[in-house]
Every structure is written in C-alpha cells, then in structure tokens.
C-alpha positions in Angstrom: 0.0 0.0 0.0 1.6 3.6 -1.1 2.4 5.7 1.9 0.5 8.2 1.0 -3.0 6.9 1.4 -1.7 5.5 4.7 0.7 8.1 7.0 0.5 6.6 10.0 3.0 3.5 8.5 4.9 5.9 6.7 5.4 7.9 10.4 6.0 4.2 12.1 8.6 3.2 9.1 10.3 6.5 9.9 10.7 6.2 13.6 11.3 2.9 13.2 14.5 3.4 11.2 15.9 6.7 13.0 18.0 5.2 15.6 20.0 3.3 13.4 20.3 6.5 11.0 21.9 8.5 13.8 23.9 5.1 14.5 25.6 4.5 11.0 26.2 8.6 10.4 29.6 9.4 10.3 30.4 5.6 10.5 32.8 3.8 7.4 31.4 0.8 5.6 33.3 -0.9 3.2 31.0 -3.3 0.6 32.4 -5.7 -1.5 30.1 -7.4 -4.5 31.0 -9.7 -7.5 30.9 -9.6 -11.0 27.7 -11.0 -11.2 25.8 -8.6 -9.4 26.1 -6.4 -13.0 25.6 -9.5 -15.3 22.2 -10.1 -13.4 21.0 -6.6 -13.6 20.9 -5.1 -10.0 24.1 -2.7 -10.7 21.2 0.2 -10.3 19.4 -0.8 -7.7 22.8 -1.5 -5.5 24.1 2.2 -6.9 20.6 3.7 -5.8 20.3 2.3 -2.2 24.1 3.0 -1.7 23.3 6.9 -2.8 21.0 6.8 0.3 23.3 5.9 2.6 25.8 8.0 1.3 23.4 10.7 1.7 22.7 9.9 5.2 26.0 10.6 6.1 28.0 7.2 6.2 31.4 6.7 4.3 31.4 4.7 1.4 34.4 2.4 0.0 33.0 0.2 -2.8 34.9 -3.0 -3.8 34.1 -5.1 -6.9 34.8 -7.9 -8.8 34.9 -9.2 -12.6 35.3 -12.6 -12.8 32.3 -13.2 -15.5 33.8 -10.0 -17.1 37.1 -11.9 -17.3 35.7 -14.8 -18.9 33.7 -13.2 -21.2 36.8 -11.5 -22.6 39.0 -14.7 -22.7 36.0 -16.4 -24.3 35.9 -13.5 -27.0 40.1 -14.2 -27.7 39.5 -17.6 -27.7 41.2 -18.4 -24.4 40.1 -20.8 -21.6 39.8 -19.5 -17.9 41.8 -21.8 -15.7 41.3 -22.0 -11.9 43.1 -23.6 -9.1 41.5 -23.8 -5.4 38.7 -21.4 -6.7 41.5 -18.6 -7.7 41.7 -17.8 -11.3 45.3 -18.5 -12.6 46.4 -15.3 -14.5 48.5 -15.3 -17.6 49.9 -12.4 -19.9 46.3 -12.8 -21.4 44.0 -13.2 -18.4 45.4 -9.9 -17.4 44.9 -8.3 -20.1 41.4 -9.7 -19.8 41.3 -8.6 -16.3 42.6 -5.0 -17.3 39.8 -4.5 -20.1 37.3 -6.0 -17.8 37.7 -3.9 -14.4 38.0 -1.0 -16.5 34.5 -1.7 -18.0 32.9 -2.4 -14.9 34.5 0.6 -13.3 32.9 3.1 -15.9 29.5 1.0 -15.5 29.7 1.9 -12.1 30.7 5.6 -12.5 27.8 6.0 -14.7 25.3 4.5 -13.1 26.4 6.8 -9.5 26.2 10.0 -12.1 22.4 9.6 -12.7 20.6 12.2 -11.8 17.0 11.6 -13.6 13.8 13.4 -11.9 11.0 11.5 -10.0 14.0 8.5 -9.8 15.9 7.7 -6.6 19.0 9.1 -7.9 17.7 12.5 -8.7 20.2 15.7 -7.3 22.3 12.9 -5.6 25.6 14.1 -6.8 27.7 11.5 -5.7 31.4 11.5 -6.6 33.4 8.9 -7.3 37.1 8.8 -6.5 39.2 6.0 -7.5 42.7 5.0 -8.0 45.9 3.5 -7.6 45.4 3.3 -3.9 46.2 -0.6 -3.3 49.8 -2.0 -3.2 49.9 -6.3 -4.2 52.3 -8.9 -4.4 52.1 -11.9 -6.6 50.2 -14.9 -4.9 53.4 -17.6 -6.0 53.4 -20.9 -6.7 50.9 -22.6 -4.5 50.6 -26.5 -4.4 53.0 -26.7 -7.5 50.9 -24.1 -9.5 52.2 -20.9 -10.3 49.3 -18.4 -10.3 51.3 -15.8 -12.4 49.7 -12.3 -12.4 47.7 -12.9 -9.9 47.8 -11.3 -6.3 47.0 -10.3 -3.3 47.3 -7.4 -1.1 50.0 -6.1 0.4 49.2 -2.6 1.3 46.5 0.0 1.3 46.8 3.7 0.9 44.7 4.6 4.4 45.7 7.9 3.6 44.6 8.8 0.6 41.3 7.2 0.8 40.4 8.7 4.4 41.5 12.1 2.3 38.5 11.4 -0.5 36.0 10.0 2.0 36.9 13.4 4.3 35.8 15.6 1.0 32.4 13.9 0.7 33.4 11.3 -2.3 32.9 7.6 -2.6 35.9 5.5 -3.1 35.6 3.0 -5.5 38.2 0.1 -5.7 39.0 -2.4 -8.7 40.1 -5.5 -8.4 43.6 -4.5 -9.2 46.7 -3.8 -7.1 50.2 -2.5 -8.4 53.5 -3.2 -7.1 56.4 -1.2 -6.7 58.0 -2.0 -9.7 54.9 -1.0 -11.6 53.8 -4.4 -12.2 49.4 -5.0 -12.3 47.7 -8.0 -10.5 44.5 -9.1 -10.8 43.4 -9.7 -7.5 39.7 -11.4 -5.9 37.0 -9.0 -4.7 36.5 -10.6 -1.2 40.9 -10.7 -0.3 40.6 -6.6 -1.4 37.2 -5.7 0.6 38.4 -7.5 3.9 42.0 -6.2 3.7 40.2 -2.6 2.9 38.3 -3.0 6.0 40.7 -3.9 8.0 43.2 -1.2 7.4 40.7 1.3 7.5 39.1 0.3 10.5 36.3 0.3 8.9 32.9 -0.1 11.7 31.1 -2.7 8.7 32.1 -4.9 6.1 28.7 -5.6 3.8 29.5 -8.5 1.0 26.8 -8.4 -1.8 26.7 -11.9 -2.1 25.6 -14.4 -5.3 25.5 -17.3 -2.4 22.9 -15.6 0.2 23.4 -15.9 3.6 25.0 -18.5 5.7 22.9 -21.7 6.6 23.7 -24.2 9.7 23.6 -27.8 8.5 19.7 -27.9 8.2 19.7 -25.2 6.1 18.4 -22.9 8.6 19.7 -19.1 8.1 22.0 -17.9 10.1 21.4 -14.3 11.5 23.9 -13.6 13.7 27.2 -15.8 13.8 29.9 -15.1 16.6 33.6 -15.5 15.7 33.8 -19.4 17.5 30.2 -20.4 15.8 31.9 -19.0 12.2 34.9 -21.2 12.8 33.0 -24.0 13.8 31.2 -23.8 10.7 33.9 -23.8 8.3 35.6 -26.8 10.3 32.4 -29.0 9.3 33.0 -28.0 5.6 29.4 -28.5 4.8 28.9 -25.1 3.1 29.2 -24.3 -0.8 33.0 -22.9 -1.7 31.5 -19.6 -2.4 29.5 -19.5 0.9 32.6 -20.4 2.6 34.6 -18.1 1.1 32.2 -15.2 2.1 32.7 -16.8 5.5 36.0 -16.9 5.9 36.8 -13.3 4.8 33.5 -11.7 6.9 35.9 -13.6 10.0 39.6 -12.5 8.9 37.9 -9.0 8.8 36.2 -9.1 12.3 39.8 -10.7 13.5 41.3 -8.0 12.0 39.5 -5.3 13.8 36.2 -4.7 11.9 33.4 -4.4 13.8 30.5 -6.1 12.0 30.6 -8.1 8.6 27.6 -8.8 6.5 26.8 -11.4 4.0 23.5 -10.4 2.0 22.2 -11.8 -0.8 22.5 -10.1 -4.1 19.3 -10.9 -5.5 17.2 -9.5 -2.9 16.1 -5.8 -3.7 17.3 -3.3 -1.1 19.3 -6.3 1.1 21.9 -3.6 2.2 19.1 -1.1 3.1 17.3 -4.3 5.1 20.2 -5.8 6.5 21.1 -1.8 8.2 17.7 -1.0 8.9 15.9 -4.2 10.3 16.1 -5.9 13.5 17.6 -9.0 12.7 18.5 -7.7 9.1 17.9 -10.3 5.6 21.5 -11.8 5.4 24.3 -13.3 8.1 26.4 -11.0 10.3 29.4 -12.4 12.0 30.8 -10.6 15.1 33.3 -10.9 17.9 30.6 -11.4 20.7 26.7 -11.3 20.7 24.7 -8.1 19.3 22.7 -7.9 21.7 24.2 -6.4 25.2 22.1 -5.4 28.3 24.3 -3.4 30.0 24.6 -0.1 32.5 23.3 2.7 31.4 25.2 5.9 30.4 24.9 9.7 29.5 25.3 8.7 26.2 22.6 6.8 26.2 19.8 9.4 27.2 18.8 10.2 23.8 18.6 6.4 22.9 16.6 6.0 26.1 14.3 9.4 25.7 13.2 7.9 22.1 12.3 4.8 23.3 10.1 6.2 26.1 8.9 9.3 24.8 5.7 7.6 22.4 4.7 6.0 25.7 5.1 9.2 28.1 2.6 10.7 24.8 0.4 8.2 25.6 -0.2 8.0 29.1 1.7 4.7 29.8 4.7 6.4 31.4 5.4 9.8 33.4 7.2 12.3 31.4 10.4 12.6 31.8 13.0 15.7 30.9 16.4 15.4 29.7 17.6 17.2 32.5 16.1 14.8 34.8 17.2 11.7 32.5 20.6 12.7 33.0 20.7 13.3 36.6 19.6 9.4 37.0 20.7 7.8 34.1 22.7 5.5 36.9 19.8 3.9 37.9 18.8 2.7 34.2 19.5 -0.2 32.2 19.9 -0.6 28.7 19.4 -3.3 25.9 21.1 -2.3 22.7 21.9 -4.1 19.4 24.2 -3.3 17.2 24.6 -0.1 19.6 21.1 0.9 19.2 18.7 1.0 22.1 15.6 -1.4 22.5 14.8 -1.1 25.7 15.3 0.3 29.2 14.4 0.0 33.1 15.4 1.5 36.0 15.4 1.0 39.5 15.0 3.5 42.0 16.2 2.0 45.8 14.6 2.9 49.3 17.5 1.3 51.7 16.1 1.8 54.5 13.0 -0.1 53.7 15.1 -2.8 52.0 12.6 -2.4 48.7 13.3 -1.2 45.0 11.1 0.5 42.5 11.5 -0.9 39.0 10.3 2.0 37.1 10.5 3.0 33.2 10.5 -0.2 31.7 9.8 0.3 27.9 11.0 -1.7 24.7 10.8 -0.7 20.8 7.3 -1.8 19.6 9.6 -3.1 16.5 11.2 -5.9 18.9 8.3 -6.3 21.6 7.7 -10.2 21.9 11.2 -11.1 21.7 12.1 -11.7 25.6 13.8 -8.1 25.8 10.9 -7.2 28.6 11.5 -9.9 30.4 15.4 -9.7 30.1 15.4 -5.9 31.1 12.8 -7.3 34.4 15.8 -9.8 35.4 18.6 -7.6 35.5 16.5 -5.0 37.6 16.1 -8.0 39.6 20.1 -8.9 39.7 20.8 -5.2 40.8 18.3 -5.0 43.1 19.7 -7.9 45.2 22.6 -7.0 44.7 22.0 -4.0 46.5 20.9 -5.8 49.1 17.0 -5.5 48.9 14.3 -7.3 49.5 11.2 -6.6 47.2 10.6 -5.0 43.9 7.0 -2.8 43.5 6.1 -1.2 40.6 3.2 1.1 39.7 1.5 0.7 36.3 -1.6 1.7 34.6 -1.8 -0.6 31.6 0.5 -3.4 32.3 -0.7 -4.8 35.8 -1.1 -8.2 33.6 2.4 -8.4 32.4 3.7 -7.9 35.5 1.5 -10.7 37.2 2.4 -13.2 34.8 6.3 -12.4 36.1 5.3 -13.3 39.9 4.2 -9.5 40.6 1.0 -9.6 43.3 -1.8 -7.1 43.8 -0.6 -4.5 46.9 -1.7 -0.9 48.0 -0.4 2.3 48.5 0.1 1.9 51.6 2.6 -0.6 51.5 5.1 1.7 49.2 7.9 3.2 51.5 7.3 6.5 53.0 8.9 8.5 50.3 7.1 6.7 47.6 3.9 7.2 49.2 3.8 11.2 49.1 5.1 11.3 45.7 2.2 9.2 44.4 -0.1 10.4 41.8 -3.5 10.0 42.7 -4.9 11.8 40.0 -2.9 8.4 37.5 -4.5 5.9 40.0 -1.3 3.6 39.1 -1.9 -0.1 40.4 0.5 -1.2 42.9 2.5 -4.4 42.7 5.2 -6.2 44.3 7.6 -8.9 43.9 9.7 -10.4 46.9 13.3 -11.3 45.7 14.1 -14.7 46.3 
C-alpha cells in the first residue's frame, strides 16, 4: 500500500528506522560485491540504495569484482579461464582480460552513481566517485605446485589517501587490481581486497553483496547472527558451498582484523543492504566478535537512545514524562538493551535502603522488537541489581501493564505498602496499580 493513502505506517517506518540512521552517520562501511551482481542486472538498484546511505551521512568504500567480465573476454580471444582452489590462474592474457574487464565495470559503475534523472531515486544525488591506484599487491606464487602468475593479493592499502576522498564527501571506488612497486598490475579477488580494505581502515562494517545468500547451519536454517567461535566451527564441518565459505571466511579475517561487523547479503534480494542496516535481525548473516545484543549499564550517552524509546509512551499516558535534565541526573539507575549499539529497551530502578525495597520504574522496549524476551530480560537484570543491593522486594506502579507484571510473579498490593517517600510522591490523579515482587 503507497504511503500516501496510509501516514500513520509511513510515520512508524520512519521512527522505526531513526536510531540506526543517527547510529551509521559518520560511520565507514566498506562493501564488496562480484561480478555477477552487474551480469544479473541489479548494478542500479545496489548504486541507488548506496546513494541513500551515502546521503545519510556514512562513508562509502565500494569494492568489486569481474570474474564473469574476465571470462567473457577470454572467451571473445579464444582463451580458456583456468582455476586452481577457486582462484583464477592469470597469464599475460588473463590480465589483459582482467585489465579490459575492471576498466568496463569501473565506468558502468561511474555512470550508473552520475544519474541524476527526476521523479527517480537518484535525482540531485551528486555523488562522486574517487578511484585509483590506492592498493599496493604482491604476486600470490606458486601454490601447491601451481604458479598463479599475475595474480595477487594485497600487500598494502593507501589509508591515507582514501580517508583524504572519504573526508571531501566522495565515494571511493576500488577495482580488483593492485600495483606493485615495480609498476607491475595484479589481478586480485574482490573478497581478499574488501576484507584487507576493512581492516586497514578500520572500517565499523564490512557488507558482501553476495551471489551465495546468507549463511545456513547444517539444516539449512539461516543464520542471523554468527559469533567469531560459531563462524569457525562452521567452516571446520566444511558443509557449506565454496563460495559460501569463502564469504565466511573473509567476513571472520575481517572481524579478527579489527572490523566491527561483517555482512553477507544476498544479491538478489532488492534493497538487502538497506534491510540488513535497517531491520532488527536484518535479511542476510552478520558475523561478530561477541553477541549483538548487550544489556548493560546505562550511560549519558545513552539518554537520547533511552528518551526515544520512552517518549511515544510518556505521549500516551503509559509512562510519566520525563525531561532530559532529569534523565541525565539518574541515568545511573537505568539499564539498557542495545543491538548493534542501538537501544531497545530500558528499566530502572529506584532503591529505598532503609526499607530494604526497590522500585522498578521506566520499563519500555521498541514496539519493532516487543515479543522477543527483551521485557522480560530488562525485568531480570533489575532483579540482579536490586539484590545486589541488598533488597528485598521490587514494587512497581503501572496503569496498563498490571497483567504483564503478574504473569512475572508481581502480586496485587496498595499504597500503603510503598515506602514512606514513595507514598507522598504518588499520583492519585494516574491511579497507578500497585504491585510487588519479593526477591528470592
């Protein structure tokens, strides 16, 4: 349904995908894609969606590859591609091949990033597109007895002089070439010059585009989010396809090398970048160093997460407003849940000593994750602190959720079982429910 007979969704979408625009500005993503993404058609669509982000602020380094270019040129001299471990084997006339290929790709790119059509999503993008000789190689050698000639891998990249385009607003755009210092050309493979990109740029993501989809366990189940141990667990079974595996093992060297987050989506998904960013649990597989998902202490960094979270519900009525100011005077007593450093959810809890109770207050979790245990994981780390603290019961005061609340072992109480401080503070006018929960 257009957004335009219905607002309402087109407001929700919006909201929805803030936080993880304010997240991703400023941040560098490096996104590596093959060959085939152009022979199958979706070189616009990828260009369009990566003018968004580009738009929103995030620093682009695009990485591509040209192995069906290559073959359709050897084809056209009469040559046969030859391969060795899945790495193309390249002669004097492979490179050439290579040379004429990445130089094709390279201006199909250009062009499609200078579109600037009305009514289209490219329309006054003005995206520029810096590339170069930025990437220093060596030859690969002579690997179990086979001599793989021109081609390389890489032995340096120009951090420098790429940080220097990103810095003036430009998209850098790689090819799947590297030069040595003798002036020599190598062709080299897309995923070895994305991951070595990422890693010597620092970069916070590392998105392959990739022909093989995301990463399946051994029932073919997708695989959302893979930790570094689970990744090499997975390629010790050998179960997946070459390419899969190969996606795998570079989205791991990269997050051992210092890259925060690495991304496999699949290229024949329209928009998998923009849903793999911008949903929950994204479209593809996303290998990291630990679990996403971290329900931690809260900080003053973390008001404005926490304020966007709450404020819908203070609108409402659910919650008591809360100002910044007053946010950031007790931002020690909240918890967080975050993923991928955005906030889901937050509690806090307010402690009375001297009557050996807590009040959990503030609990509130993205309508776009509710149902997923967050609630409840929020309710029993409130719990944790508030024994550690030494107290006895939890109450909390609710006007919508009394249900909830029983479900988790809450009971019925009145006000004049809160403690003496939280007893003249209470809002009569509200008529908030009273429950408690003794801590075992």
């Amino acid at each position: 349904m257009p957004y335009h007979s219905e607002p309402h969704q087109f407001v929700a979408w919006l909201r929805a995908v803030a936080p993880y625009i304010h997240a991703f500005r400023g941040k560098t993503l490096v996104i590596g894609f093959a060959g085939e993404l152009v022979t199958r058609g979706r070189l616009n669509a990828l260009v369009q969606d990566l003018s968004l982000l580009h738009a929103m602020g995030m620093r682009l380094v695009l990485v591509y590859g040209s192995r069906p270019q290559i073959d359709e040129q050897m084809s056209l001299r009469g040559a046969t591609s030859r391969y060795h471990a899945g790495l193309r084997i390249t002669d004097s006339v492979a490179l050439e091949c290579a040379k004429e290929a990445a130089g094709e790709t390279r201006l199909d790119i250009e062009a499609a990033f200078s579109q600037g059509l009305p009514n289209t999503p490219m329309a006054h993008a003005a995206v520029r597109v810096v590339s170069g000789n930025f990437v220093t190689a060596r030859p690969v050698g002579i690997v179990d007895g086979v001599d793989f000639e021109h081609t390389g891998v890489v032995r340096k990249v120009d951090v420098q002089a790429i940080r220097l385009a990103l810095n003036s607003g430009a998209l850098v755009l790689l090819p799947p070439l590297g030069f040595s210092p003798t002036g020599e050309a190598f062709n080299l493979g897309m995923e070895d010059l994305a991951c070595a990109t990422a890693i010597a740029l620092d970069a916070d993501k590392l998105i392959f585009v990739s022909e093989s989809g995301g990463i399946v366990d051994e029932e073919g189940a997708q695989l959302t989010e893979i930790t570094e141990g689970t990744a090499r667990s997975i390629l010790a079974a050998g179960y997946l396809p070459r390419d899969a595996a190969d996606y795998l093992r570079y989205a791991l060297k990269a997050c051992d090398g210092g890259v925060a987050r690495a991304h496999i989506v699949p290229v024949d998904m329209d928009g998998s970048v923009l849903l793999e960013l911008f949903l929950h649990d994204g479209v593809g597989s996303m290998v990291v160093e630990e679990t996403l998902e971290a329900l931690r202490e809260a900080t003053l960094d973390d008001v404005g997460g926490i304020l966007s979270i709450i404020r819908p519900l203070e609108d409402d009525g659910t919650l008591v407003k809360r100002d910044r100011a007053l946010m950031e005077r007790e931002i020690a007593n909240f918890t967080v849940i975050e993923h991928d450093g955005v906030i889901f959810g937050c509690a806090a809890l307010y402690a009375f000593p001297e009557d050996g109770i807590g009040e959990l207050a503030c609990l509130a979790v993205n309508p776009q994750v509710q149902g997923q245990g967050d609630g409840e994981r929020l309710l029993q780390r409130i719990e944790q602190r508030a024994r550690a603290a030494g107290l006895k019961r939890l109450f909390v005061l609710t006007t919508r959720t009394a249900h909830w609340f029983q479900k988790r072992g809450f009971v019925v109480g009145s006000v004049d079982d809160l403690p003496r401080a939280r007893k003249n503070l209470y809002n009569w006018q509200r008529k908030s429910q009273v429950l408690f929960k003794a801590l075992g």
